[in-house]
MARTI-994248 format. One record per residue: residue in one letter; x, y negated, z negated of N, C-alpha, C in turn. Coordinates in steps of 0.02 Angstrom, whole numbers, padded with zeros to 5 digits, always signed. Layout:
REM MARTI-994248
AXYZXYZXYZ...
***
This chain:
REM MARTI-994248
X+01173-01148-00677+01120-01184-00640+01053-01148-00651X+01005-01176-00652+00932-01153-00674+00906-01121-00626X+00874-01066-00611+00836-01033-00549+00803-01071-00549X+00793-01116-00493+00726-01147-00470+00688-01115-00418X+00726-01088-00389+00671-01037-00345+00634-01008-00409X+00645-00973-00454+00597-00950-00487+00560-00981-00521X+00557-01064-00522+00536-01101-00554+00473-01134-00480X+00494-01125-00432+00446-01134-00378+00415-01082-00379X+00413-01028-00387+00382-00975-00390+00326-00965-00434X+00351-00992-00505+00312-00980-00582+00222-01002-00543X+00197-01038-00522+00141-01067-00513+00098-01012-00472X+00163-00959-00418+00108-00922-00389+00090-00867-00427X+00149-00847-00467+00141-00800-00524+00100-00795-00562X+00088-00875-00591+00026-00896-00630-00042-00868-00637X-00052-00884-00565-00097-00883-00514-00126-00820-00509X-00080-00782-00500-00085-00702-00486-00106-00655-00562X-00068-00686-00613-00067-00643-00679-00151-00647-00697X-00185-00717-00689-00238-00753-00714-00273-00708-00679X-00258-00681-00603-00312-00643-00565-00315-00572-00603X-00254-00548-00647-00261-00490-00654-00273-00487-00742X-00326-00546-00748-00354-00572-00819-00293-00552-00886X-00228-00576-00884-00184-00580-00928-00214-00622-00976X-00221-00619-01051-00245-00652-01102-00212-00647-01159X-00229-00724-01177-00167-00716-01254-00169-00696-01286X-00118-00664-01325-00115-00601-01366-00091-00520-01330X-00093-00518-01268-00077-00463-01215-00031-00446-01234X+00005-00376-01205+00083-00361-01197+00081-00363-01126X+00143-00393-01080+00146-00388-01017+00225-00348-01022X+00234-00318-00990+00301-00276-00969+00322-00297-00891X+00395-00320-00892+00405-00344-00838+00462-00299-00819X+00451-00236-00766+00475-00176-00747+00507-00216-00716X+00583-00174-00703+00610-00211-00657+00691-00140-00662X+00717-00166-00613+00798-00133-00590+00856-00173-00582X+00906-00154-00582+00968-00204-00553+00953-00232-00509X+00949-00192-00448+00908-00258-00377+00849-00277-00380X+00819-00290-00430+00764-00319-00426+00780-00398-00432X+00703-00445-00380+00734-00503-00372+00745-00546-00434X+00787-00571-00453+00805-00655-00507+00732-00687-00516X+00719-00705-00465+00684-00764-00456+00604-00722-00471X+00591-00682-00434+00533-00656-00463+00511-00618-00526X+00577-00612-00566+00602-00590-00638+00565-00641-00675X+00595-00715-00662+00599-00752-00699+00524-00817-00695X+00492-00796-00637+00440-00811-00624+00390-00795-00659X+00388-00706-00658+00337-00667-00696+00355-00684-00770X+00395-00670-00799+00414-00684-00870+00375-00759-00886X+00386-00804-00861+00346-00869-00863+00292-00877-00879X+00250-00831-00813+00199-00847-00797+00159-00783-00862X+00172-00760-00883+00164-00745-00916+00157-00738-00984X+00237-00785-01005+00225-00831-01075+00181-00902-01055X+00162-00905-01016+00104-00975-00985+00073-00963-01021X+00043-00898-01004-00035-00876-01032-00052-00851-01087X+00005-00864-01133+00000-00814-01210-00001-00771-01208X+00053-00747-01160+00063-00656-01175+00118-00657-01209X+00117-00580-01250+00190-00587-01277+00229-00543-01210X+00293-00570-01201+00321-00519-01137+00387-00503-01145X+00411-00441-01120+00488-00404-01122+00478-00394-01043X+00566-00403-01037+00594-00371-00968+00620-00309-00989X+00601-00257-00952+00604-00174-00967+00657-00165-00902X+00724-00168-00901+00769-00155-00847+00806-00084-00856X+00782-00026-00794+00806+00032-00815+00834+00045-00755X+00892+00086-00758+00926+00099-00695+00898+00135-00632X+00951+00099-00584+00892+00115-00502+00944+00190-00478X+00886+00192-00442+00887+00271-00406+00850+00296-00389X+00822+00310-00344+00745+00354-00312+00754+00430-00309X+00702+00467-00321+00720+00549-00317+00708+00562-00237X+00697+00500-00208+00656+00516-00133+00732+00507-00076X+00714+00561-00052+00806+00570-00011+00802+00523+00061X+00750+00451+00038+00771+00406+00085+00807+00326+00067X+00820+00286+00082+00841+00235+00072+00808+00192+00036X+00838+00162-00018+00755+00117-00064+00771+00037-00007X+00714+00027+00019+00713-00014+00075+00650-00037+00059X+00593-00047+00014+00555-00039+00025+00501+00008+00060X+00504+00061+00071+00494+00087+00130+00394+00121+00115X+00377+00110+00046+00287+00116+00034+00285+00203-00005X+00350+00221+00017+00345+00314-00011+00321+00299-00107X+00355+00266-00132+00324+00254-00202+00339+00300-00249X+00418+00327-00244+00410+00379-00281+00446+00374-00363X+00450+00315-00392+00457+00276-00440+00533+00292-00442X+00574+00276-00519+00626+00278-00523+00652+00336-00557X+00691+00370-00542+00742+00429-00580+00731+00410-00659X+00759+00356-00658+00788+00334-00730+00712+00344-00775X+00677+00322-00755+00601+00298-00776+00568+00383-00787X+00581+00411-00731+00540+00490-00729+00564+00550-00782X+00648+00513-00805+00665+00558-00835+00682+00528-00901X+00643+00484-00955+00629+00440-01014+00571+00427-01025X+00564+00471-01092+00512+00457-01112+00489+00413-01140X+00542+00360-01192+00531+00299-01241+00504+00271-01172X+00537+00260-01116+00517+00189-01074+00458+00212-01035X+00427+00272-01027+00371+00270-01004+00329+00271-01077X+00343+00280-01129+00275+00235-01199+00292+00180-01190X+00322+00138-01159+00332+00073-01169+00285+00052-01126X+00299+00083-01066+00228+00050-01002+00168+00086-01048X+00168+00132-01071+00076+00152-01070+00050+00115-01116X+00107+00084-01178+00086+00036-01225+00066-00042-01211X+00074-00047-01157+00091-00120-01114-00001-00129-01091X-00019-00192-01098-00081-00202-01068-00089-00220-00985X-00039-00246-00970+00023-00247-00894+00072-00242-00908X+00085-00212-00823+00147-00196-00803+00165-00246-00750X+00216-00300-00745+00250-00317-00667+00278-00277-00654X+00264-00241-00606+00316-00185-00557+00365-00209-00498X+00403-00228-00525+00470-00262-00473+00511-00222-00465X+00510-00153-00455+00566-00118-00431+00560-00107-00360X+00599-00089-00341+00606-00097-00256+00531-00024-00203X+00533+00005-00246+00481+00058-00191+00417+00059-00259X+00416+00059-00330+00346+00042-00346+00345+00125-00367X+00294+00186-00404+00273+00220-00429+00225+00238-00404X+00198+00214-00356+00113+00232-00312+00101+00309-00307X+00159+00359-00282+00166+00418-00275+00187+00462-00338X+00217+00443-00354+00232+00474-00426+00180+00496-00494X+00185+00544-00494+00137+00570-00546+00107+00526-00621X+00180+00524-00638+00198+00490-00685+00148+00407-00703X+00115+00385-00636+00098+00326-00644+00039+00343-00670X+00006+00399-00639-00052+00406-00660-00091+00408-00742X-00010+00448-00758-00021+00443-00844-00031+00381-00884X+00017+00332-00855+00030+00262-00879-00028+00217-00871X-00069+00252-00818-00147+00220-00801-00211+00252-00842X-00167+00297-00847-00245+00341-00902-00236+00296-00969X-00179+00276-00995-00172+00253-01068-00209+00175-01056X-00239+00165-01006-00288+00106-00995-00219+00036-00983X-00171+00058-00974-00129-00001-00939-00124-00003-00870X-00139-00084-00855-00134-00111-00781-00070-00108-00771X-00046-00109-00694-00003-00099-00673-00002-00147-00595X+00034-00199-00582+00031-00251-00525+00113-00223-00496X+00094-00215-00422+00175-00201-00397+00195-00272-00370X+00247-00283-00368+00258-00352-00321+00328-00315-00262X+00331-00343-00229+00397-00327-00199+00404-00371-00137X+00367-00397-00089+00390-00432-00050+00407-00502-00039X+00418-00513+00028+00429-00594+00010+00406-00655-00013X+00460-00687-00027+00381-00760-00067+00359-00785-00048X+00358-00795+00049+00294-00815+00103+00273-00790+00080X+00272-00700+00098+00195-00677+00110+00157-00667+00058X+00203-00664-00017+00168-00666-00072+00103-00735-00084X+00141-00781-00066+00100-00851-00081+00052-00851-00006X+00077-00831+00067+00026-00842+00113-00051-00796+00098X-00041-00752+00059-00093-00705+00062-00112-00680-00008X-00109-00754-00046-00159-00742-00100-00186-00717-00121X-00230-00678-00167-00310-00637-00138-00331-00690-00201X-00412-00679-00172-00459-00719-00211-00515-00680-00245X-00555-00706-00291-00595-00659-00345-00653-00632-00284X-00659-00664-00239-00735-00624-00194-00680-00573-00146X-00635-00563-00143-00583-00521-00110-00619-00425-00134X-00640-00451-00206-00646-00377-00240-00720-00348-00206X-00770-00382-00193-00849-00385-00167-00818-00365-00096X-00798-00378-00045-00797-00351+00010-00747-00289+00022X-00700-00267-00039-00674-00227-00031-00720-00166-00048X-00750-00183-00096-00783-00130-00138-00856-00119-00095X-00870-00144-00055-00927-00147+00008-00918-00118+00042X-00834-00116+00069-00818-00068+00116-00812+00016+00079X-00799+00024+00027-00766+00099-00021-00857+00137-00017X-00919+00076-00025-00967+00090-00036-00989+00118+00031X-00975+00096+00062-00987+00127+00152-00943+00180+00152X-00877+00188+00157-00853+00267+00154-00892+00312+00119X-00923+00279+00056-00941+00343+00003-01026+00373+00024X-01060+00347+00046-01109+00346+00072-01113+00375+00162X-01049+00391+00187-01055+00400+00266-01029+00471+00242X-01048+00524+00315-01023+00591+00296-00973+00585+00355X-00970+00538+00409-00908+00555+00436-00858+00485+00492X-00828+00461+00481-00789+00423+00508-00761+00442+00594X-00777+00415+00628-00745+00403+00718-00696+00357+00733X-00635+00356+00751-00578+00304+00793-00566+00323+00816X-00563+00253+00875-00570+00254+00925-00538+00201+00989X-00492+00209+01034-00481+00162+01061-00470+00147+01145X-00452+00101+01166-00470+00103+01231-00399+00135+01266X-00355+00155+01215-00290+00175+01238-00311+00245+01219X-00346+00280+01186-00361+00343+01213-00374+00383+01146X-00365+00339+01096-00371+00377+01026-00459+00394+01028X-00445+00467+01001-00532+00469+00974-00520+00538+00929X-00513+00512+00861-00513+00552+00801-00569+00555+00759X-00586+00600+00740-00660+00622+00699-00633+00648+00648X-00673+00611+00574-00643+00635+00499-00688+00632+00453X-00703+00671+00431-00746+00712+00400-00743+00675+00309X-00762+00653+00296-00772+00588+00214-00807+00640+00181X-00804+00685+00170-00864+00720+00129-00790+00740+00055X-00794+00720+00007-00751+00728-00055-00691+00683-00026X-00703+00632-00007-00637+00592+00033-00615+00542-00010X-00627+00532-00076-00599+00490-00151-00600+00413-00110X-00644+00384-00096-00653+00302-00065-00617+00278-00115X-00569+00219-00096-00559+00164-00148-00522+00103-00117X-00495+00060-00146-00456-00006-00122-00401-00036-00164X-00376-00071-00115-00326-00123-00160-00349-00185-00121X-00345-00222-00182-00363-00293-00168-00326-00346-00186X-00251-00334-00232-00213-00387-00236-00211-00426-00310X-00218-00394-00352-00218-00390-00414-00272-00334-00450X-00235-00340-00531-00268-00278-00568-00293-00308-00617X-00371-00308-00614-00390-00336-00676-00428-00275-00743X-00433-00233-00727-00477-00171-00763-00440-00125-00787X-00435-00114-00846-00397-00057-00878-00374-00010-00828X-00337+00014-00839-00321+00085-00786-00309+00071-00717X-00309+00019-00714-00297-00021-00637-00246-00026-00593X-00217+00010-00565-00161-00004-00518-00186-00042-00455X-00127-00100-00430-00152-00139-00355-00100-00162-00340X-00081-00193-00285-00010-00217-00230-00035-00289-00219X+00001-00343-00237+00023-00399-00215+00071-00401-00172X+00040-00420-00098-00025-00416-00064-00056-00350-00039X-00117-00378-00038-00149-00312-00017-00239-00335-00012X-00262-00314+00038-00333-00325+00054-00360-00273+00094X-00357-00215+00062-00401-00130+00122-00438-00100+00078X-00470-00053+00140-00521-00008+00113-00478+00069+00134X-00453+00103+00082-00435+00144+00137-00485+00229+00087X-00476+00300+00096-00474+00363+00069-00442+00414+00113X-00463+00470+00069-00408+00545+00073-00445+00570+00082X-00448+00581+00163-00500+00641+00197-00444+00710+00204X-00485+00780+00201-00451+00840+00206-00453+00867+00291X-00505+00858+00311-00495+00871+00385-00524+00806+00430X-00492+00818+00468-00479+00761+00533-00451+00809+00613X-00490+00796+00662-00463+00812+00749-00470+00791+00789X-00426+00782+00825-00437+00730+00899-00363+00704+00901X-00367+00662+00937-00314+00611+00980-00314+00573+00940X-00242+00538+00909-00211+00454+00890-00153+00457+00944X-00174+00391+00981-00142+00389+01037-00085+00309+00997X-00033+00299+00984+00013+00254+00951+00016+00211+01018X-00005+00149+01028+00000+00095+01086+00064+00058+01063X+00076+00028+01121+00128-00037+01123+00100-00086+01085X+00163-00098+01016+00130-00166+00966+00114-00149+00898X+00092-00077+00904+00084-00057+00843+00132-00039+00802X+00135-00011+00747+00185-00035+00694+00182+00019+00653X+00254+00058+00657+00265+00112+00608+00321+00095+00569X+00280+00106+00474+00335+00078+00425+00345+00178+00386X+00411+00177+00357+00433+00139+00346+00479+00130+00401X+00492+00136+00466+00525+00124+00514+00527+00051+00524X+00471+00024+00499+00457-00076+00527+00484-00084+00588X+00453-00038+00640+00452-00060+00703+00396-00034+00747X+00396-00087+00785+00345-00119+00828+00345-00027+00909X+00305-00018+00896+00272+00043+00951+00299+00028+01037X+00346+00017+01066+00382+00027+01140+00355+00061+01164X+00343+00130+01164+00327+00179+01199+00258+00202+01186X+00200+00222+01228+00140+00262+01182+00171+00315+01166X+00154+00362+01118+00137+00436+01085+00080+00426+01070X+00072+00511+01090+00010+00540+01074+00030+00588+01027X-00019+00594+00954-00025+00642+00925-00090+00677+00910X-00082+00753+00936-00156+00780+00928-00156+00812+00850X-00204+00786+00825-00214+00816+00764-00284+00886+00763X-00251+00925+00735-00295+00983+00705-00302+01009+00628X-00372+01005+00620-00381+01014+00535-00350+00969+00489X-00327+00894+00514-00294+00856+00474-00213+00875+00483X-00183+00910+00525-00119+00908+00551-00095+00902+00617X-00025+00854+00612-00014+00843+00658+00023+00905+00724X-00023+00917+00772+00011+00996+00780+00059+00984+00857X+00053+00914+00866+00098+00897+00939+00124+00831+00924X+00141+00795+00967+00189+00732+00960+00226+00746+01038X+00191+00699+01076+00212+00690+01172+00236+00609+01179X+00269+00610+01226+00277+00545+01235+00355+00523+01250X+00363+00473+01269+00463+00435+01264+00470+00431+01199X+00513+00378+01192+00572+00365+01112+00536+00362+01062X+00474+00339+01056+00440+00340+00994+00429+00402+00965X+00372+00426+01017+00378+00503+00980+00427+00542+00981X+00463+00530+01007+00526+00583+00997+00565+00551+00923X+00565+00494+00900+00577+00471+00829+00551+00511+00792X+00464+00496+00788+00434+00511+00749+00425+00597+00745X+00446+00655+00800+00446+00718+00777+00517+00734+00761X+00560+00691+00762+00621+00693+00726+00626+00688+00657X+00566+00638+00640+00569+00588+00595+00521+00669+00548X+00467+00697+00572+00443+00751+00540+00479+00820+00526X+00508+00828+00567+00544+00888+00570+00626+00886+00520X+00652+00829+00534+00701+00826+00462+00675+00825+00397X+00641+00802+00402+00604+00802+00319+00586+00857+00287X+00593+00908+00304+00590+00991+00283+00530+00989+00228X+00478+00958+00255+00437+00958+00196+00370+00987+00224X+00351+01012+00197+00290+01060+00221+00228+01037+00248X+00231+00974+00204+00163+00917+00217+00176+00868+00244X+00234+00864+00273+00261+00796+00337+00204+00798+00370X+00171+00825+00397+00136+00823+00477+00061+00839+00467X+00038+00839+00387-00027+00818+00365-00065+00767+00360X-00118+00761+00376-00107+00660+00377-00136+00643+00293X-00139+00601+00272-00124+00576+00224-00209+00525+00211X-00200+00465+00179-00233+00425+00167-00240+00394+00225X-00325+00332+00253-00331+00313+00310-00396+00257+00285X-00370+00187+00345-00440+00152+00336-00416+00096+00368X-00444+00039+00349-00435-00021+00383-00439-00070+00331X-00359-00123+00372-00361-00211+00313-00417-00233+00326X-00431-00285+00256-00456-00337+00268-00431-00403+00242X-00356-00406+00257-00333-00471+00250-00319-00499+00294X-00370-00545+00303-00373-00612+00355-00318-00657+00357X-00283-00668+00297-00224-00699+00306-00141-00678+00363X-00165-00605+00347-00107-00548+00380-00087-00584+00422X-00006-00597+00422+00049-00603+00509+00050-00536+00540X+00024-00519+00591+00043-00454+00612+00124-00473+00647X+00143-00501+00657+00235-00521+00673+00264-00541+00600X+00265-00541+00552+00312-00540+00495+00347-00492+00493X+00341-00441+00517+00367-00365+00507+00436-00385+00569X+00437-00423+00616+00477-00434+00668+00519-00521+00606X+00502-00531+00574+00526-00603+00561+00578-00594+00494X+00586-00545+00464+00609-00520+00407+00664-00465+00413X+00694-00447+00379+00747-00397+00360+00732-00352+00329X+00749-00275+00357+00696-00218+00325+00696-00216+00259X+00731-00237+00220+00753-00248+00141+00728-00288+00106X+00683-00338+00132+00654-00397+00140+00567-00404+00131X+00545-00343+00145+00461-00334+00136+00458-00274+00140X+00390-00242+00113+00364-00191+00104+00328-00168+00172X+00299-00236+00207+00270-00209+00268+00189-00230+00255X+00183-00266+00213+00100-00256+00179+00050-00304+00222X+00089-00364+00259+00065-00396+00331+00007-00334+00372X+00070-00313+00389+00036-00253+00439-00009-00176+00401X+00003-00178+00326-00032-00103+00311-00115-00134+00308X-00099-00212+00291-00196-00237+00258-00211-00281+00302X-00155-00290+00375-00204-00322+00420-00277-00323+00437X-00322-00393+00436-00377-00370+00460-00391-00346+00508X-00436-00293+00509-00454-00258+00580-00414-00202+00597X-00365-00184+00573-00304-00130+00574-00353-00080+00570X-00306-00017+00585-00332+00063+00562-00275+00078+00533X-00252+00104+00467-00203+00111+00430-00206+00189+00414X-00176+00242+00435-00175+00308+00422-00092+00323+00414X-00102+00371+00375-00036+00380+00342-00015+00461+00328X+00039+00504+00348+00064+00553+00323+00081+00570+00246X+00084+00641+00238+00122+00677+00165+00086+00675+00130X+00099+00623+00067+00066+00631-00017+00014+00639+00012X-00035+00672-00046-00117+00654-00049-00131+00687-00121X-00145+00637-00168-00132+00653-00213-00224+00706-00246X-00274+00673-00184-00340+00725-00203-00332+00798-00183X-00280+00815-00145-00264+00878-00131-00205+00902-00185X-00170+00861-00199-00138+00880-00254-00056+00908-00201X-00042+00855-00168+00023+00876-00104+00067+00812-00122X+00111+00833-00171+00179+00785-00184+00222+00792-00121X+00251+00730-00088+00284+00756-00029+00308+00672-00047X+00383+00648-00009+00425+00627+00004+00396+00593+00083X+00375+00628+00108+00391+00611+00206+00335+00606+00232X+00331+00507+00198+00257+00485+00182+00278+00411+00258X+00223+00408+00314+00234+00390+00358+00169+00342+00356X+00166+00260+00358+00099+00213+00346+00106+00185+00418X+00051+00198+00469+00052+00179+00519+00001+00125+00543X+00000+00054+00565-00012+00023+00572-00054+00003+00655X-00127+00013+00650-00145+00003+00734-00188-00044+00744X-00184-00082+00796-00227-00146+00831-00270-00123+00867X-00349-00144+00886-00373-00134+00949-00417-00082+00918X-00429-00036+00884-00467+00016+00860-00537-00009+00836X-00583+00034+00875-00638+00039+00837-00663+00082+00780X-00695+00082+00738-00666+00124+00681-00777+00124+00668X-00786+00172+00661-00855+00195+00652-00897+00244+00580X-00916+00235+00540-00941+00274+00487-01017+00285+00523X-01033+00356+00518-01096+00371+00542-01141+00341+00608X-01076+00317+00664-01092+00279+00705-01113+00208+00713X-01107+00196+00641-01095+00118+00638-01030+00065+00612X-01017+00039+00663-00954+00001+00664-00944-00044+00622X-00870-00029+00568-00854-00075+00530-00805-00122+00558X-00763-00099+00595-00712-00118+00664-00720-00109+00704X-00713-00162+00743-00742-00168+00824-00672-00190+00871X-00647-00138+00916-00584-00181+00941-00550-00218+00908X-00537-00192+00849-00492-00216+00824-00503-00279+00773X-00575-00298+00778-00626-00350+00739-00663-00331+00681X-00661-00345+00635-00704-00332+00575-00766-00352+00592X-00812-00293+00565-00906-00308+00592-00908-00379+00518X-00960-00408+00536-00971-00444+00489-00980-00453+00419X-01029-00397+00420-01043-00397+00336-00978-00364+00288X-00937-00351+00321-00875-00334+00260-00842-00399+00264X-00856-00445+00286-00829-00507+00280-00847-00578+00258X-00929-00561+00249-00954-00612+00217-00951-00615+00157X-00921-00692+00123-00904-00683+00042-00953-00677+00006X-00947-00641-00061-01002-00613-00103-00983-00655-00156
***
């Protein structure tokens, strides 16, 4: 019988490759694993001979070096098979794209970086085909992202802030601004379908993140019950108070025997207007990446472990998801309660 799901699919694929300027004559490489999905296999391959690319499915065996569950879970720490072959990483650096359909993606992994220096794009896909098709991105998607990276890079220091008690101060001075916007169109380009933020890698950060009821810690994909408070010093987390949540989450640090668990990581705010902030409740953890809630608009998205401007490979990588925050560069508000100020939202 013919995949027609992947034949319903081919159009958003289309759609997506065209955003990440695929042209005839290209090589597209369509990464992929044993569990990687059929239908989005056979979609990309399509949508890709659509467009006059020439294209191969590159299927190399699954296994993560990351000692957690491949669940999707955003850690990114590519595949065993992949980290330890060299023919199949010249195959990606030779590739003008990459579909990245393996279940956690290369984001963390060293290795990608190389495959991006050889001037090959690289598109991850992994979640569902709602949220793939509900949250599109569009070509003025790149103008308000890059509006916002331009405001980090230009502010010397970032404030959040909320009425539940958070008030963290972070210091942007060498803080590497950048974005994903939901396709890769520029040599050297890595980006996440979906995806619409501004986020960077500040070195010091102090104060209060107070975790409210509602908010959303992946890769756990669950919704915040209890407040915790975590006080951060110099960019670490040096307490964790509170009922079941925090007591997860200093569980959740303290098993991880990793030195940079409790560093914070990368930080910023979605701007995808499309975002379900309840998809993360509507799905099966196996089922999405979580990317609803990492590029919600108006979110504050801060995250534990890697940081790859410090040069801190770490495993016990934590993307936390918050509502309600005001979020401030040099005392002027890009997020307001939880609202995007305007001008990062007017289309360019």
């Amino acid at each position: 019988m013919p995949d027609l799901q992947g034949m319903d699919l081919l159009a958003a694929f289309t759609q997506e490759l065209e955003l990440c300027n695929v042209a005839k004559g290209e090589h597209v490489v369509v990464l992929t694993e044993p569990t990687s999905r059929d239908d989005y296999i056979a979609a990309a391959f399509g949508a890709a001979q659509s467009l006059g690319a020439h294209v191969l499915v590159l299927t190399a065996p699954g296994g993560s070096p990351a000692p957690l569950p491949s669940t999707h879970t955003g850690a990114g720490p590519g595949l065993q098979s992949v980290l330890a072959d060299q023919v199949a990483q010249d195959t990606l650096k030779r590739a003008d794209l990459v579909v990245d359909l393996t279940r956690e993606g290369f984001i963390h992994a060293p290795v990608q970086q190389e495959i991006l220096a050889a001037g090959t794009r690289i598109i991850f896909v992994c979640d569902a085909p709602e949220v793939l098709i509900r949250n599109m991105p569009a070509r003025a998607d790149k103008d308000r992202v890059q509006r916002g990276v331009d405001r980090i890079r230009t502010a010397s220091t970032m404030r959040v802030t909320s009425a539940a008690g958070t008030d963290l101060t972070v210091e942007l001075r060498n803080s590497a601004p950048e974005f994903q916007v939901g396709y890769a169109d520029d040599p050297g380009r890595w980006d996440h379908w979906p995806s619409t933020m501004v986020l960077c890698w500040p070195e010091i950060s102090n104060g209060t993140i107070v975790l409210d009821k509602g908010d959303i810690v992946l890769p756990f994909k669950e919704y915040v019950r209890d407040t915790a408070v975590l006080t951060v010093s110099n960019g670490q987390i040096v307490d964790v108070s509170g009922g079941a949540d925090a007591r997860m989450l200093s569980y959740f640090l303290d098993d991880s025997d990793d030195k940079w668990a409790r560093y914070l990581s990368h930080m910023g705010w979605g701007l995808m207007r499309s975002g379900d902030w309840f998809a993360t409740a509507m799905y099966a953890k196996d089922e999405i990446m979580g990317m609803d809630a990492r590029a919600y608009a108006g979110n504050f998205l801060w995250s534990t472990g890697p940081h790859p401007v410090l040069g801190r490979d770490s495993y016990a990588h934590l993307d936390i998801a918050q509502r309600g925050m005001t979020i401030t560069l040099d005392g002027e508000p890009v997020v307001s309660d939880g609202a995007l100020v305007d001008d990062l939202v007017t289309e360019g």
